[in-house]
C-alpha positions as CSV (number, residue, x, y, z in Angstrom):
1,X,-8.2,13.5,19.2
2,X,-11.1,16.0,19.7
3,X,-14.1,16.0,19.0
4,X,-17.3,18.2,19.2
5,X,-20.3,15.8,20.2
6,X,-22.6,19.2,20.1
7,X,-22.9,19.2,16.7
8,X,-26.0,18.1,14.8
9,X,-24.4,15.4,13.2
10,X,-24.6,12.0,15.0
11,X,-22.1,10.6,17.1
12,X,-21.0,7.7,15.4
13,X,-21.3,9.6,12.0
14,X,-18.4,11.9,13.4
15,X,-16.2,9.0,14.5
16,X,-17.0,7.4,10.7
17,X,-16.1,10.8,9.2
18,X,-13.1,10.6,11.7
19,X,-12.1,7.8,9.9
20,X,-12.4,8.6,6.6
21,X,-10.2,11.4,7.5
22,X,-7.6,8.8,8.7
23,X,-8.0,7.1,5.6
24,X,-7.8,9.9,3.1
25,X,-4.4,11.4,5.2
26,X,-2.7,8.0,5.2
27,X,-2.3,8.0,8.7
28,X,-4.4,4.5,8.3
29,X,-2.9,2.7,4.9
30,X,-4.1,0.0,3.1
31,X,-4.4,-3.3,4.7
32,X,-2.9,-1.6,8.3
33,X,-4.2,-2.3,11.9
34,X,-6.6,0.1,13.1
35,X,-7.3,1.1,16.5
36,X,-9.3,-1.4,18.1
37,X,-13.0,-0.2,19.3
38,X,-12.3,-0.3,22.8
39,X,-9.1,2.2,22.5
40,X,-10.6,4.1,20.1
41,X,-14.2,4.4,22.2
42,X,-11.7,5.0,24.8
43,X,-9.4,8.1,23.0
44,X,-12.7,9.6,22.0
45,X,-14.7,9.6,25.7
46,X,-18.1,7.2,24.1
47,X,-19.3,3.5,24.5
48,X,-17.6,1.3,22.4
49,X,-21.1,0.2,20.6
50,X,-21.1,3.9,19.2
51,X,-17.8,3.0,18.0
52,X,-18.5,-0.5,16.6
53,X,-21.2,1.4,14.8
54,X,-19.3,3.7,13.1
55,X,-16.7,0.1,12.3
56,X,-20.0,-1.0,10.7
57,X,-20.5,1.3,8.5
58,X,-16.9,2.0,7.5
59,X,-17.1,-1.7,6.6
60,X,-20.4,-2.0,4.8
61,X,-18.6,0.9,2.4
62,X,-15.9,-1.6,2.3
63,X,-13.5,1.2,3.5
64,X,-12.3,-1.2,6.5
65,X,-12.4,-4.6,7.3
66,X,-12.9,-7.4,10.0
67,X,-10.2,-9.9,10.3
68,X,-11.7,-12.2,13.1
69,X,-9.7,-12.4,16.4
70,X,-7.1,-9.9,14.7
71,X,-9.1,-6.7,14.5
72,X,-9.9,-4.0,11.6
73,X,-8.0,-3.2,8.8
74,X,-7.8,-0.2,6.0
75,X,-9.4,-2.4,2.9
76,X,-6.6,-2.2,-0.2
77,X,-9.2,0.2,-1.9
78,X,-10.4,1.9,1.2
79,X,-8.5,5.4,0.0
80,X,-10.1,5.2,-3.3
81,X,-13.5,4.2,-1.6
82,X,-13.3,7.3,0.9
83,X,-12.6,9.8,-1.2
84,X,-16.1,8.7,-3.4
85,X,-18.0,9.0,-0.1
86,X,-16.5,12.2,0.8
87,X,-16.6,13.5,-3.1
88,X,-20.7,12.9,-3.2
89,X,-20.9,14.6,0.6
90,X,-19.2,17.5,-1.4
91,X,-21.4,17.4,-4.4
92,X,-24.8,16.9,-2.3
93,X,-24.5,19.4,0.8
94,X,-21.1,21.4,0.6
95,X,-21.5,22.6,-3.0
96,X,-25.4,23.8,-2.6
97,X,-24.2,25.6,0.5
98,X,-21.3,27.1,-1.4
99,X,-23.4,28.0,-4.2
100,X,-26.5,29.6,-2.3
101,X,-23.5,31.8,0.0
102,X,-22.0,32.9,-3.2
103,X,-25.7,34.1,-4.3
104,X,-26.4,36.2,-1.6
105,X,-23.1,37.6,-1.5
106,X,-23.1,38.6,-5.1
107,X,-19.7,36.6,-5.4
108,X,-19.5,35.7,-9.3
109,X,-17.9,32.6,-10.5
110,X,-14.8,34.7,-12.3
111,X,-14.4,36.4,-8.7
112,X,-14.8,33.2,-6.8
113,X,-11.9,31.7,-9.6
114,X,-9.6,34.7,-8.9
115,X,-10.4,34.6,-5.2
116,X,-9.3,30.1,-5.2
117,X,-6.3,31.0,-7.6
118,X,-4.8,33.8,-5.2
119,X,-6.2,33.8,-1.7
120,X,-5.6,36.3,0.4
């Protein structure tokens, strides 16, 4: 796994997003063993707090949870969950980007259509 800790976004925000993509792929299913902190602070080269952080706030949006002594696991509706966080990430900082780019390059919304229906 790779990751690029230059970017503006905060550590343990990219190893939460990681996760979410983990979730949304099904390479973590519902109710299945995640890696632990340690081997996933580990894989990724950070302190496993920054990790455990990132846990936290998987769990708080009930994506994941603690089972105590057995480790984390991908909450039944953790798919559904992740997919909600990642849909209003879309609405609130992809699409306003998307829009503003297709302003200033004078892209309409019929070419933009055409251009999604048959890319090139």
């Amino acid at each position: 796994m790779s990751m690029d800790f230059k970017e503006p976004t905060a550590i343990y925000q990219q190893i939460a997003d990681y996760g979410l993509d983990q979730v949304l792929t099904g390479n973590w299913s519902a109710n299945e063993r995640i890696p632990s902190v340690r081997k996933l602070a580990g894989e990724v080269g950070v302190n496993p707090n920054t990790v455990m952080r990132a846990f936290d706030f998987l769990d708080r949006e009930g994506i994941i949870y603690n089972e105590r002594g057995k480790g984390f696991f991908v909450s039944t509706d953790g798919k559904a969950k992740a997919q909600s966080i990642r849909r209003q990430q879309f609405i609130n900082t992809t699409l306003p980007q998307l829009a503003h780019e297709l302003e200033l390059l004078d892209i309409s919304h019929d070419e933009l259509l055409a251009l999604l229906n048959n890319p090139a």
